[in-house]
C-alpha positions as CSV (number, residue, x, y, z in Angstrom):
1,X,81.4,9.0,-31.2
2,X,79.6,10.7,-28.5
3,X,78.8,7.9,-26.9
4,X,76.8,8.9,-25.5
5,X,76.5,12.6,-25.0
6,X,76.0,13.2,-21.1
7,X,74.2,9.6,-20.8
8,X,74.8,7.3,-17.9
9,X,75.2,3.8,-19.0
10,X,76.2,0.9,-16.8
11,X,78.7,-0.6,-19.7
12,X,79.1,-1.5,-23.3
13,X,79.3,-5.3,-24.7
14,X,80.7,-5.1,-28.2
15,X,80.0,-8.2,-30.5
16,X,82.4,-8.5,-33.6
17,X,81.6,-9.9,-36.7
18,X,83.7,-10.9,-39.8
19,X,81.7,-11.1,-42.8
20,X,81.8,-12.5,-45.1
21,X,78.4,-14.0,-45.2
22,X,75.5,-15.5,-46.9
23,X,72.3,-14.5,-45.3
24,X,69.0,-13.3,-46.7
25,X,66.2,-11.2,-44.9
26,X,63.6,-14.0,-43.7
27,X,66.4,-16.3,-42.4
28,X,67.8,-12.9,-39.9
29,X,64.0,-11.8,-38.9
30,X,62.7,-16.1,-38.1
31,X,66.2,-16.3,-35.8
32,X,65.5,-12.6,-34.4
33,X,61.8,-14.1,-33.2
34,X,62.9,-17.1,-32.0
35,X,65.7,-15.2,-29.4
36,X,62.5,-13.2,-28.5
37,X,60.4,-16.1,-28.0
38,X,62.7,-17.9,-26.1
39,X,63.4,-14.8,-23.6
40,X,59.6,-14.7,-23.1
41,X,58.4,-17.7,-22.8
42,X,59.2,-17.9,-19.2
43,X,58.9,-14.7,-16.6
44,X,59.2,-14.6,-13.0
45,X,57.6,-11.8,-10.9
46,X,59.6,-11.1,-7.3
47,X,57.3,-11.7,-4.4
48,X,58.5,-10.6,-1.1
49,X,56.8,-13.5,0.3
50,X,59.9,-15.4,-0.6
51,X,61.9,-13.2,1.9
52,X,64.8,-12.9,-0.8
53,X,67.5,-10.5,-1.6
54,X,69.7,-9.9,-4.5
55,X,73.2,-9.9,-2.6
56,X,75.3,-13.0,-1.9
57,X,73.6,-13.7,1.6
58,X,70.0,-13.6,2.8
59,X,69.2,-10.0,4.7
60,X,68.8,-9.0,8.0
61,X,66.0,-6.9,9.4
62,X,62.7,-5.6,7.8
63,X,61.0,-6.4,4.3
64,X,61.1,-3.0,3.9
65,X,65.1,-2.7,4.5
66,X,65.3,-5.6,1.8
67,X,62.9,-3.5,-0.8
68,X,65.4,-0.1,-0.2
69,X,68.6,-2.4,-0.7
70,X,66.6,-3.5,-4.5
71,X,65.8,0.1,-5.6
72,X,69.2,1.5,-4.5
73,X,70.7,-1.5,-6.8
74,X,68.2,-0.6,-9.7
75,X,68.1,3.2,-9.1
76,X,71.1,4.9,-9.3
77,X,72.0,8.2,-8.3
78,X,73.8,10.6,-11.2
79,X,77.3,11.4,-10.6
80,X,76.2,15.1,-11.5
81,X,72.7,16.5,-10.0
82,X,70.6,17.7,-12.6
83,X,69.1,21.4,-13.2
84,X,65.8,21.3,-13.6
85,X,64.7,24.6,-13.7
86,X,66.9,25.6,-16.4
87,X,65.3,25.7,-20.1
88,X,67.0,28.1,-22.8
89,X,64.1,27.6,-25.0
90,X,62.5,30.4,-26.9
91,X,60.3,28.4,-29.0
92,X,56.3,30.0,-29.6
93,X,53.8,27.6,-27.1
94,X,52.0,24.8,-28.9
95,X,48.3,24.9,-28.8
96,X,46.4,23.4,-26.0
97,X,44.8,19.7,-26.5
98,X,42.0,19.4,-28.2
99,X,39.1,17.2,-27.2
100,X,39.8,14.5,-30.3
101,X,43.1,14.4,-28.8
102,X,42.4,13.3,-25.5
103,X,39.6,11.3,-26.3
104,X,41.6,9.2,-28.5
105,X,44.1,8.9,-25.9
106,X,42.2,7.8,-23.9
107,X,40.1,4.9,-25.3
108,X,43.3,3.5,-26.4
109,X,44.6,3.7,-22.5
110,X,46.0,-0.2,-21.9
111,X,44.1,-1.6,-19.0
112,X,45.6,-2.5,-15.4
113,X,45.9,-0.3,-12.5
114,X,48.5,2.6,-11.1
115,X,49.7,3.3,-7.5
116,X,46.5,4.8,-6.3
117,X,44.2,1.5,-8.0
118,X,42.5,3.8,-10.9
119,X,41.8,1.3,-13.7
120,X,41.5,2.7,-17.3
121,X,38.0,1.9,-17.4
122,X,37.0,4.1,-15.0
123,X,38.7,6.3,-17.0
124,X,36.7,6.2,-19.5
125,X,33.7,6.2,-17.9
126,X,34.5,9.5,-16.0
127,X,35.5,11.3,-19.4
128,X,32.4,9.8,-21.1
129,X,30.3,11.7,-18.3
130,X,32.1,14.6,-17.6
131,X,33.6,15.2,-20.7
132,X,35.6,18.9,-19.8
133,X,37.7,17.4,-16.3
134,X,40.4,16.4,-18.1
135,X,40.6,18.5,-21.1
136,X,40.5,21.2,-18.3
137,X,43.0,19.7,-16.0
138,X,45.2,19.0,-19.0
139,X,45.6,22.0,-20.8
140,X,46.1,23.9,-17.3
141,X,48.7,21.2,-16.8
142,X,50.0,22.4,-20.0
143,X,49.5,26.1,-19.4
144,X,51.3,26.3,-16.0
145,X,54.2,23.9,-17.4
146,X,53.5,21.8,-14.4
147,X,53.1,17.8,-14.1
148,X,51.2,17.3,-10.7
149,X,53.1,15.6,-8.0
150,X,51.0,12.9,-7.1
151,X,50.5,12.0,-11.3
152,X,54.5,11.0,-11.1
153,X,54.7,7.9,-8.1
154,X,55.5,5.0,-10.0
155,X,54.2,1.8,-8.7
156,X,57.8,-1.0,-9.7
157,X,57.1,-4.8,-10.2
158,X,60.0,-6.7,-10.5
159,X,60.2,-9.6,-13.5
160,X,62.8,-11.6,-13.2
161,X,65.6,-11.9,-16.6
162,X,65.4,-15.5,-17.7
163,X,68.4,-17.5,-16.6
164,X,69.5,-14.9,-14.0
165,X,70.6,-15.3,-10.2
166,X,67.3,-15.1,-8.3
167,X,69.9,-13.1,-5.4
168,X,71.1,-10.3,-7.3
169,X,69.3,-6.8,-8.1
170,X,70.6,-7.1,-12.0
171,X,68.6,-10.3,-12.7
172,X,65.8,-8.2,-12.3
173,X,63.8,-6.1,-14.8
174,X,61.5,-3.3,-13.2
175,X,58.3,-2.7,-14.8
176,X,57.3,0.5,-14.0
177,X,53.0,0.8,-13.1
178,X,52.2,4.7,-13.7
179,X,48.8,6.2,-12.5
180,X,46.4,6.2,-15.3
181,X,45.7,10.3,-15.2
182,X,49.3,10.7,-15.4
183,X,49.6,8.2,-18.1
184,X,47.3,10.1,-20.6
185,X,49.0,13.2,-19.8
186,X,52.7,11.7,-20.6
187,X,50.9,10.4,-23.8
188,X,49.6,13.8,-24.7
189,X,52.9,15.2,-24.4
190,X,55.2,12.5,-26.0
191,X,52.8,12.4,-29.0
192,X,53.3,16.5,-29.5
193,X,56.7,15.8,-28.9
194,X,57.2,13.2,-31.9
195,X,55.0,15.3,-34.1
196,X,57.9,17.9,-33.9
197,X,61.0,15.8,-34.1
198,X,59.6,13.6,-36.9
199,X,58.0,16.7,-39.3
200,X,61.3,18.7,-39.0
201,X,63.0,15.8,-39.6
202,X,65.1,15.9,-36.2
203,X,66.0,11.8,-36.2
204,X,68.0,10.2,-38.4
205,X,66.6,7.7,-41.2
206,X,68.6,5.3,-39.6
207,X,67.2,5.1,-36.1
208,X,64.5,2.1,-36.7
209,X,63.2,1.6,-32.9
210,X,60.2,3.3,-31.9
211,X,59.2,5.1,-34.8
212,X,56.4,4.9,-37.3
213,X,57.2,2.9,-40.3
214,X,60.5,1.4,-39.4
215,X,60.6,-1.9,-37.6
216,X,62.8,-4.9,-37.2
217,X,62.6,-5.7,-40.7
218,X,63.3,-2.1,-41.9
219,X,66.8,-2.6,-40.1
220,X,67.5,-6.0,-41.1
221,X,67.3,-4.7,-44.7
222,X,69.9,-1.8,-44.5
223,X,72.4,-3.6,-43.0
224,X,71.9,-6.7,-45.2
225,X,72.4,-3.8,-48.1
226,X,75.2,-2.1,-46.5
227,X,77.3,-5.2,-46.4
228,X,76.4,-6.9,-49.7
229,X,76.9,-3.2,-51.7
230,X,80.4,-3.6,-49.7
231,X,80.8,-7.5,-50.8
232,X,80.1,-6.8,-54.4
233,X,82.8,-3.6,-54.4
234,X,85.5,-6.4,-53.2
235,X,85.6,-5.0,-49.6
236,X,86.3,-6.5,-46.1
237,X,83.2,-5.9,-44.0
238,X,83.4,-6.0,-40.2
239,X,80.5,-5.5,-38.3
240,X,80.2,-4.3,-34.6
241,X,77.1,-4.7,-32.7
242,X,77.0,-2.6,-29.7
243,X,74.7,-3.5,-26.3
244,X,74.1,-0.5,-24.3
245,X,73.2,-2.5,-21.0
246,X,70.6,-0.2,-19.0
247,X,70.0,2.4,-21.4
248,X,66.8,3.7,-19.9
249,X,67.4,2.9,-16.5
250,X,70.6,5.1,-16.9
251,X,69.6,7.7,-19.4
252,X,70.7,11.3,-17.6
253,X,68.0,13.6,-17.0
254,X,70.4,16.4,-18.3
255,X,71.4,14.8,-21.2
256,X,67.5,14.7,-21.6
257,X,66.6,18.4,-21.4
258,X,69.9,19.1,-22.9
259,X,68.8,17.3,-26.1
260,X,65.1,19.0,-25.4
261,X,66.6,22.3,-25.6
262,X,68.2,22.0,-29.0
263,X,65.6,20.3,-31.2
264,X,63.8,23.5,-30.6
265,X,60.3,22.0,-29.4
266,X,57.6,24.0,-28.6
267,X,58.1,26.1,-25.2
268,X,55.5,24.3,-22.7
269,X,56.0,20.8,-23.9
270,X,59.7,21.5,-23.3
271,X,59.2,22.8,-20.1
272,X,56.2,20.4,-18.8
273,X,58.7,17.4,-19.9
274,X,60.8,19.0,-17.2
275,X,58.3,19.3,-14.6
276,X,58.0,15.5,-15.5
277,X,61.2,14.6,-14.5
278,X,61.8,16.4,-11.7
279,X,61.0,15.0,-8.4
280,X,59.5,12.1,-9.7
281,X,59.8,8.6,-7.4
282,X,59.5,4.6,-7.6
283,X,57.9,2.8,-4.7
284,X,57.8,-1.0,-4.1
285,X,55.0,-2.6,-2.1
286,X,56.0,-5.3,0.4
287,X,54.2,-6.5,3.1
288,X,55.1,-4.7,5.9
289,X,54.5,-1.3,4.1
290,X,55.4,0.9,0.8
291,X,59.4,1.7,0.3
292,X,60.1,4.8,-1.7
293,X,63.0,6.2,-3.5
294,X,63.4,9.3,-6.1
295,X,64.2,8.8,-9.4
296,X,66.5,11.0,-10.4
297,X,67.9,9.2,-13.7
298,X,66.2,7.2,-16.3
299,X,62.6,6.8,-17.7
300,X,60.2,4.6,-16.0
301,X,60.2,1.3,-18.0
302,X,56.6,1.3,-18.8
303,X,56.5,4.7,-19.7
304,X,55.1,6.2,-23.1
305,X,57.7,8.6,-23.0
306,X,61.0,6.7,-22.7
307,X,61.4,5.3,-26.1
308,X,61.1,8.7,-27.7
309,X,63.0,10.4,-25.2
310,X,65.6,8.0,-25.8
311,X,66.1,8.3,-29.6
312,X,66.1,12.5,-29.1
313,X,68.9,11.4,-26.5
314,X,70.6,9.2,-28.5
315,X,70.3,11.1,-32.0
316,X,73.5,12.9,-31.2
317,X,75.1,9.6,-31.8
318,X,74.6,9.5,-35.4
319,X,75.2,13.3,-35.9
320,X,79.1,12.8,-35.0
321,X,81.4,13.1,-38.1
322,X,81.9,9.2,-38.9
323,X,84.7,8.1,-41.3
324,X,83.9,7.3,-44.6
325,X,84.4,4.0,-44.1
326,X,82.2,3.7,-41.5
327,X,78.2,2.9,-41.1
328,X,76.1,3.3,-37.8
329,X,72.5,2.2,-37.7
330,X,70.4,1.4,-34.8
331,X,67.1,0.0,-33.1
332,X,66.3,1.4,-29.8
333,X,69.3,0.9,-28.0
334,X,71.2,-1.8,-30.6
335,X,73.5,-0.3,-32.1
336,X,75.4,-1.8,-35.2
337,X,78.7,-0.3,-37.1
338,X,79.3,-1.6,-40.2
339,X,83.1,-0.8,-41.2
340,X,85.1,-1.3,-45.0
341,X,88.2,-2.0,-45.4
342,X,90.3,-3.1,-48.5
343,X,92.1,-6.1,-46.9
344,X,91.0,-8.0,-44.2
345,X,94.5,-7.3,-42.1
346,X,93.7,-3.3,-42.0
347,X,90.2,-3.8,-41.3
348,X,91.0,-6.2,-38.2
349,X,93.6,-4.2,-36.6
350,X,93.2,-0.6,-38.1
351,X,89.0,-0.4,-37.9
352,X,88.4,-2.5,-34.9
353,X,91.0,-0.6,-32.5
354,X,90.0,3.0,-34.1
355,X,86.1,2.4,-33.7
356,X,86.9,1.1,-30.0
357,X,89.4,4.0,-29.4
358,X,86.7,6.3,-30.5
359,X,84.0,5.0,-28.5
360,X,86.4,4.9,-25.1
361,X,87.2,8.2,-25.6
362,X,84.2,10.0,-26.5
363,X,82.7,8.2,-23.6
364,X,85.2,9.8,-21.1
365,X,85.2,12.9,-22.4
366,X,81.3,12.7,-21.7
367,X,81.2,11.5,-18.2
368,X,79.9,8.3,-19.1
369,X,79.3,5.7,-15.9
């Protein structure tokens, strides 16, 4: 298993599962819900006020040293520094954005302010008056393969995990606040972007996270399938659910332009996604001043971009030759194996070690962290 082709994931928790089991579909998705509604109900935003860090003591010196100790915890550096300049792609250009496009971008902009205090309503407002600045900015954006500078500052609030240490960097989720003008512009790209992979059928069916008309419930079925077809044929089902723990805080820029580069997207939405990436940078707000720090792994959680970025990443996953014996679905970042066996002694021993043989190795071989 490539797992996970040139990625950069902090670790793996594997959860086994003997079945078998009775379950049915409303019983999985109610429990599913309640696990969400428990992890939401309450969340914690860092304030600096609190004069906090997330090490084993309190810090010395500024609130500003404290801020640059969180975002080197939370934003890694990659082992190997990525090219961004370099693009094999041949593909014809796609069209430039038309004003439908944009305008329904848009008015469907969610509300709340970036780093530079541009709310979406004023937004709208400027596009409703002057209805050719942004088409024009965009599609010269798109022409020139270039994602302004100042459109990639991301603005981080920290929520803190429910149940976490309040002192350590990992108990805390960043929530990335984009500017608005760069915001549409992301959109514009990551919905030209899906359009490709999804009508040449570039994702597998069995990817249900962030993709139109697959869900929670689209996953819950197929695996409920998978392991009562296997139950009824007399076989030993084990099931493996896999936790990649900071998926998109550690997905490798290379491993995304790398994976750009071979589903063969058009030529300048290839190339502007690498203009994207490239010298982008995450700032936290304290009261003494602003602390900064490139990004150079990862997609902004918060961005429009990240979940479909992620499932072109992580598509190579499911095109590695798999035993027959073997099923691999996934949503977003949950990934589930669902393995046969004849008797429950070989499937134990035989499947368990082979799948987690497989998934150390492949993982070495790929430089994963």
């Amino acid at each position: 298993m490539a797992l996970i082709a040139e990625f950069c994931f902090v670790s793996l928790d594997v959860v086994v599962i003997l079945v078998p089991i009775q379950n049915n579909g409303k019983s999985s998705k109610n429990r599913r819900r309640k696990r969400w509604q428990e992890s939401s109900n309450t969340v914690t935003v860092f304030n600096f006020s609190d004069k906090r860090i997330y090490d084993k003591r309190r810090p010395k010196g500024s609130l500003q040293e404290a801020a640059q100790i969180i975002l080197d915890h939370i934003f890694l550096s990659p082992a190997i520094p990525t090219n961004y300049n370099l693009t094999t792609s041949t593909q014809p250009p796609d069209p430039p954005f038309c004003p439908h496009e944009i305008s329904a971008v848009i008015e469907h902009l969610p509300s709340g302010p970036g780093i530079y205090g541009i709310d979406n309503l004023l937004i709208k407002i400027i596009h409703k008056r002057f209805n050719n600045i942004f088409p024009t900015l965009f599609n010269r954006c798109l022409h020139l393969s270039c994602f302004p500078y100042s459109l990639k500052i991301v603005n981080i609030i920290l929520f803190q995990k429910g149940g976490k240490d309040q002192r350590l960097a990992s108990s805390y989720r960043p929530i990335s606040l984009l500017p608005k003008i760069g915001k549409v512009l992301e959109k514009l790209m990551t919905q030209r972007l899906t359009y490709h992979l999804e009508s040449t059928n570039s994702l597998n069916d069995r990817q249900h996270g962030f993709r139109e008309g697959k869900s929670v419930d689209t996953a819950i079925h197929e695996l409920l399938s998978k392991i009562q077809t296997a139950r009824r044929d007399g076989k030993h089902v084990l099931v493996l659910s896999i936790d990649i723990k900071g998926a998109f805080d550690n997905l490798q820029h290379r491993a995304i332009l790398k994976s750009l580069d071979a589903s063969a997207c058009p030529v300048n939405i290839n190339r502007l996604f690498h203009s994207l990436l490239q010298n982008r940078k995450v700032t936290l707000l304290t009261p003494h001043g602003r602390t900064t720090k490139d990004q150079k792994q990862g997609c902004p959680q918060g961005s429009c971009s990240g979940p479909a970025l992620w499932n072109l990443v992580a598509n190579e996953i499911f095109n590695q030759v798999w035993p027959d014996n073997v099923h691999i679905q996934a949503f977003a970042d949950d990934f589930v194996l669902v393995i046969e066996a004849d008797t429950n002694k070989s499937l134990v021993i035989q499947n368990k070690n082979n799948t987690k043989t497989m998934i150390q190795n492949k993982s070495q071989t790929r430089k994963v962290q």
